[in-house]
PyMOL Python script that loads the backbone (N, CA, C, O; Angstrom):
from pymol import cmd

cmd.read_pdbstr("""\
ATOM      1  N   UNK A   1       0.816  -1.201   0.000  1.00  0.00           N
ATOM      2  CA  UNK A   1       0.000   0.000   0.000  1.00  0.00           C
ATOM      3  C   UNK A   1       0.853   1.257   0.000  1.00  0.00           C
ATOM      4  O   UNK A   1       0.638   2.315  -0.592  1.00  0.00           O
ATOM      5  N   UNK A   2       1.908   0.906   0.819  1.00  0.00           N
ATOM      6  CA  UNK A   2       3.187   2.574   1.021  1.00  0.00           C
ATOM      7  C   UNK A   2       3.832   2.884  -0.528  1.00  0.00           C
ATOM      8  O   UNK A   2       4.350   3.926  -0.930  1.00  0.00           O
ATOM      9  N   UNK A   3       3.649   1.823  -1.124  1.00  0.00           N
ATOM     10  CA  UNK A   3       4.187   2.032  -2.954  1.00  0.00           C
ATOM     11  C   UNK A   3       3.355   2.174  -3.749  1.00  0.00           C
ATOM     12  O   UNK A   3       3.839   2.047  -4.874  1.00  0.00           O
ATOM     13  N   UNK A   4       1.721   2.496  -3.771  1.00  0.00           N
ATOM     14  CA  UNK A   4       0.431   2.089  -4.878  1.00  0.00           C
ATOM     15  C   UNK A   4       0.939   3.364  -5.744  1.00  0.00           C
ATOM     16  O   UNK A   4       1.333   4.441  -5.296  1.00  0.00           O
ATOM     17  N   UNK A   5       0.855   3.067  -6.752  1.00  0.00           N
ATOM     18  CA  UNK A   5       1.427   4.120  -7.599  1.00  0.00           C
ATOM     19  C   UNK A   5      -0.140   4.292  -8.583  1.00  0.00           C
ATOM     20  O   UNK A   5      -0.877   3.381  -8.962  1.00  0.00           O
ATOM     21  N   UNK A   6      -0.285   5.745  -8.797  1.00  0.00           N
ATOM     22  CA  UNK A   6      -1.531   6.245  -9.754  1.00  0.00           C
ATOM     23  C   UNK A   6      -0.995   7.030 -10.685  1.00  0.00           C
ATOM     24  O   UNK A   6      -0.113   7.868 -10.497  1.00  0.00           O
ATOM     25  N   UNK A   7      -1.675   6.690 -11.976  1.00  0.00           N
ATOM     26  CA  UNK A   7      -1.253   7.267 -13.168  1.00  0.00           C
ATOM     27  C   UNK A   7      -2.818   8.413 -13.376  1.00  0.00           C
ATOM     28  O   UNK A   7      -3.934   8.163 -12.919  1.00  0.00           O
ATOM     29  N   UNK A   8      -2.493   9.423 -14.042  1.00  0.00           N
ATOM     30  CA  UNK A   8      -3.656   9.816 -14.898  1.00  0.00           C
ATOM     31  C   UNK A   8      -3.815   9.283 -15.996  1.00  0.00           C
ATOM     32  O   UNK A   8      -2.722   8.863 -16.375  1.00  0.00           O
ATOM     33  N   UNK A   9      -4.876   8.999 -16.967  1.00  0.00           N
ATOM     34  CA  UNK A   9      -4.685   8.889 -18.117  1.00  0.00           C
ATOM     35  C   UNK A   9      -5.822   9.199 -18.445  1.00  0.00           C
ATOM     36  O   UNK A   9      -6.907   8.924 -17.934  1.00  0.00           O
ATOM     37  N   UNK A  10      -5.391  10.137 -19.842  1.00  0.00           N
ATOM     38  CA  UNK A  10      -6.341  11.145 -20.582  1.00  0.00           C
ATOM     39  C   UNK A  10      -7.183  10.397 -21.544  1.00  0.00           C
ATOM     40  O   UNK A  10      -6.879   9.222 -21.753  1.00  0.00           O
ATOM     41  N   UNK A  11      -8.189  10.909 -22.153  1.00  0.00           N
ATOM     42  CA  UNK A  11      -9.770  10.066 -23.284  1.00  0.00           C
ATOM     43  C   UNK A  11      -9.483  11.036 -24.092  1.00  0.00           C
ATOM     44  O   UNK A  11      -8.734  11.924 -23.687  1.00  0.00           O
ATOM     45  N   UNK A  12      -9.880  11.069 -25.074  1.00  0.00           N
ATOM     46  CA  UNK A  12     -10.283  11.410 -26.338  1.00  0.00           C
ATOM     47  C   UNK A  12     -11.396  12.430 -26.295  1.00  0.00           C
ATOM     48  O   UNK A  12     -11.528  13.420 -27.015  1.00  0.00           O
ATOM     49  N   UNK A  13     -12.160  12.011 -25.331  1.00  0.00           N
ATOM     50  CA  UNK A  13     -13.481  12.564 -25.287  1.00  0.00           C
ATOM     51  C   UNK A  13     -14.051  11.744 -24.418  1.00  0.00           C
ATOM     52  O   UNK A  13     -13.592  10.602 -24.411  1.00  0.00           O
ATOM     53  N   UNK A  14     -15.516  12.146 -23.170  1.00  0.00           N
ATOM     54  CA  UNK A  14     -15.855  12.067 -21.927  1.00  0.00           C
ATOM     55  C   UNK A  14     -17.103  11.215 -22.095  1.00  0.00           C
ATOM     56  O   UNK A  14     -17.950  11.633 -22.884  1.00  0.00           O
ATOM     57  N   UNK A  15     -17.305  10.167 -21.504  1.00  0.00           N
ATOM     58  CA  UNK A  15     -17.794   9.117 -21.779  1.00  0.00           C
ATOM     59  C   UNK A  15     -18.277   8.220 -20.331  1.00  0.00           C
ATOM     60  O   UNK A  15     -18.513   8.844 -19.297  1.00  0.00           O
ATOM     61  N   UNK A  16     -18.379   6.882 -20.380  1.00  0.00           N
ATOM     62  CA  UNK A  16     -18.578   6.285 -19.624  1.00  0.00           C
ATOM     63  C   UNK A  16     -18.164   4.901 -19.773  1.00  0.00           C
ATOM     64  O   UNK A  16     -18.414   4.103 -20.677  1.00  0.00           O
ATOM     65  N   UNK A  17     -17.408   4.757 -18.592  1.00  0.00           N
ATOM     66  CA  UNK A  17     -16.386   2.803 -18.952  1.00  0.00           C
ATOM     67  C   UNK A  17     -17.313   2.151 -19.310  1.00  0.00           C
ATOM     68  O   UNK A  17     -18.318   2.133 -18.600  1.00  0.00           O
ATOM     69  N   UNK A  18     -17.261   1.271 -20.751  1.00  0.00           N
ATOM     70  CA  UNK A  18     -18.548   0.703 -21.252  1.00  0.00           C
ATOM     71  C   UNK A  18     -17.477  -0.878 -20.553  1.00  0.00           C
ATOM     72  O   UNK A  18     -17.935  -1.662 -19.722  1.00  0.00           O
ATOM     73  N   UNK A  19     -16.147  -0.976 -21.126  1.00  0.00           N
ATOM     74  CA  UNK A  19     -15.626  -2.507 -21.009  1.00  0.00           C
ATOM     75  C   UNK A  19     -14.200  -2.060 -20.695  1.00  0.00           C
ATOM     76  O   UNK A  19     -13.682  -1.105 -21.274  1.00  0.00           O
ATOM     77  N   UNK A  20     -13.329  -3.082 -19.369  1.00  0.00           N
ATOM     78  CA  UNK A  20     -11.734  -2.631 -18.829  1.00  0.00           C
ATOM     79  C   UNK A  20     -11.419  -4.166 -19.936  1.00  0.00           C
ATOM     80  O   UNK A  20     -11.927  -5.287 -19.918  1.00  0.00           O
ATOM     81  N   UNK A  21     -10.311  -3.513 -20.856  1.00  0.00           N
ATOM     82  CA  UNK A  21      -9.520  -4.122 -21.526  1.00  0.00           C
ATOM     83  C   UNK A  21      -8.180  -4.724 -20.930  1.00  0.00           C
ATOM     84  O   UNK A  21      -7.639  -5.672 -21.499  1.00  0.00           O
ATOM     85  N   UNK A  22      -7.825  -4.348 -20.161  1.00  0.00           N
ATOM     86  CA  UNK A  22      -6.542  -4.777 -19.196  1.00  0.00           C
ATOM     87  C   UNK A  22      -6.523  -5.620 -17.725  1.00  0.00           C
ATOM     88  O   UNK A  22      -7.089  -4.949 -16.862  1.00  0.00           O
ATOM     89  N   UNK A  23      -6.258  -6.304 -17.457  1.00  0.00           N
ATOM     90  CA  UNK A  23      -6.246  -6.942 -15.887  1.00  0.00           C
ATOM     91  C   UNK A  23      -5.540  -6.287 -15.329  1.00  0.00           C
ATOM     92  O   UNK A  23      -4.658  -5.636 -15.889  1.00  0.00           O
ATOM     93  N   UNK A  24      -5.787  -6.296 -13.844  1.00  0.00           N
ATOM     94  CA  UNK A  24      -4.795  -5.315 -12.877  1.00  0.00           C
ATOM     95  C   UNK A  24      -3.354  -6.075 -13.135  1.00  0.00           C
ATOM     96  O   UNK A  24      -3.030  -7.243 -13.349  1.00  0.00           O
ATOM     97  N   UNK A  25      -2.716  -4.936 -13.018  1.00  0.00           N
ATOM     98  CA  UNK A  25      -1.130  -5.448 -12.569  1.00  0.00           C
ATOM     99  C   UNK A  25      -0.491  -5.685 -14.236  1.00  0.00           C
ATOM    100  O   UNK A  25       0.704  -5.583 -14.512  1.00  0.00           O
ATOM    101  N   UNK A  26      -1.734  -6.064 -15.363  1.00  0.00           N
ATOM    102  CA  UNK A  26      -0.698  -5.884 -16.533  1.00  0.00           C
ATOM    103  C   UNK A  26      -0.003  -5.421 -16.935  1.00  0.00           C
ATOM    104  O   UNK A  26      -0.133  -4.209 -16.765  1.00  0.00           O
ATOM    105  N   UNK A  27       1.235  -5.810 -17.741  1.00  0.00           N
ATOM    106  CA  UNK A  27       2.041  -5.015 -18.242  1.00  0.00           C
ATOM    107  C   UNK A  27       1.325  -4.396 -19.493  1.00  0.00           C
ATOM    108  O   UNK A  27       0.669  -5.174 -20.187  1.00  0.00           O
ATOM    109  N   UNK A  28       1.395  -2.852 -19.908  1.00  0.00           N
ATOM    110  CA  UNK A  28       1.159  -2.642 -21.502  1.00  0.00           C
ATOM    111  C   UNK A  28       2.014  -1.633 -21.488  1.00  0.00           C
ATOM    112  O   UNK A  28       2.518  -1.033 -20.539  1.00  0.00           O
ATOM    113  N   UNK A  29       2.179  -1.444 -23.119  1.00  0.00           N
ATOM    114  CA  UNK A  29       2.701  -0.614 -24.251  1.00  0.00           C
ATOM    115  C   UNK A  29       1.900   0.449 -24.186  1.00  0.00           C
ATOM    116  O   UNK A  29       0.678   0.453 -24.034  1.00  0.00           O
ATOM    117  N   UNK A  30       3.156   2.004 -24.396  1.00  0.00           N
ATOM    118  CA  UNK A  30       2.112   3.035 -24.628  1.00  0.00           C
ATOM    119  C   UNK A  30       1.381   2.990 -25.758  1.00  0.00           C
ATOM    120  O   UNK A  30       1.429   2.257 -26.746  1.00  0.00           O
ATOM    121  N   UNK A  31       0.534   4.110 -25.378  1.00  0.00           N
ATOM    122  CA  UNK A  31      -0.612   3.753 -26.126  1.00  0.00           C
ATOM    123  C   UNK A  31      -1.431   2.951 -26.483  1.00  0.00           C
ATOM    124  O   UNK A  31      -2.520   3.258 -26.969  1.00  0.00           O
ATOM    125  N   UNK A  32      -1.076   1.942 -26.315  1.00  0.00           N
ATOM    126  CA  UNK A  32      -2.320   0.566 -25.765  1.00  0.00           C
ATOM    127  C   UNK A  32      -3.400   0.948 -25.364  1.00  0.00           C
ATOM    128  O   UNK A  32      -3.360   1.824 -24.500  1.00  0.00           O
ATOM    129  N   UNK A  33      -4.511   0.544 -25.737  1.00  0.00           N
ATOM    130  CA  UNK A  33      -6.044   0.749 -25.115  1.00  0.00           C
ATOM    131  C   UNK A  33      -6.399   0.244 -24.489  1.00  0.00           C
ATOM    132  O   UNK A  33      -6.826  -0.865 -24.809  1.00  0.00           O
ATOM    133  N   UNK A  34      -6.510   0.869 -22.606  1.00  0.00           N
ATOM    134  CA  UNK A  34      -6.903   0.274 -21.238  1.00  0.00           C
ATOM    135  C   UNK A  34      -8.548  -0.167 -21.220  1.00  0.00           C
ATOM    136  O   UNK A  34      -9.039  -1.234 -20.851  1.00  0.00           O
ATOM    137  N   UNK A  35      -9.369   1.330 -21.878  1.00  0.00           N
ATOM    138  CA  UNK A  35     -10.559   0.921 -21.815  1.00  0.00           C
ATOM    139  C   UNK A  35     -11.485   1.556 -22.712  1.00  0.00           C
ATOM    140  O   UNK A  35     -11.369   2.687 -23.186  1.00  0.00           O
ATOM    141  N   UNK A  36     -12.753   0.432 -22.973  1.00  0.00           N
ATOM    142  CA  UNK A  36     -13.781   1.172 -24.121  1.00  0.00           C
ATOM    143  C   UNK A  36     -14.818   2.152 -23.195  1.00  0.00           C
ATOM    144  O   UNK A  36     -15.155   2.097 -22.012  1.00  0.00           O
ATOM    145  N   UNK A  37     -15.143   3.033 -24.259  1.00  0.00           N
ATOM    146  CA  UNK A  37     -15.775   4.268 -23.676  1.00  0.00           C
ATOM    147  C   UNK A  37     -17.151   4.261 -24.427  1.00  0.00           C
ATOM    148  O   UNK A  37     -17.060   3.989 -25.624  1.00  0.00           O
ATOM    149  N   UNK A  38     -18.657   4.559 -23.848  1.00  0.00           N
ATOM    150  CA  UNK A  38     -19.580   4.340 -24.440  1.00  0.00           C
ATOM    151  C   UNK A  38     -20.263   5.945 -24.170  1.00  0.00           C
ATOM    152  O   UNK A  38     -21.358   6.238 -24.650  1.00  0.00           O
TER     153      UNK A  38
END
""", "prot")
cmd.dss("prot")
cmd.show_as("cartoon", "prot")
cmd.util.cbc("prot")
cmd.orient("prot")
């Protein structure tokens, strides 16, 4: 918990989490798509 590290990450445009594309703790590539937006 003394290390939880938070990122921001910016949308395109303002929406609502339709589906999380990533499992916690994955590794990804920038720019990779975390999540779909409805």
């Amino acid at each position: 918990e003394a290390m939880k590290m938070e990122n921001e990450v910016a949308a395109p445009k303002s929406g609502t989490v339709a589906q999380i594309i990533v499992s916690k703790g994955a590794v990804v590539e920038t720019g990779a798509p975390l999540v779909v937006l409805s």
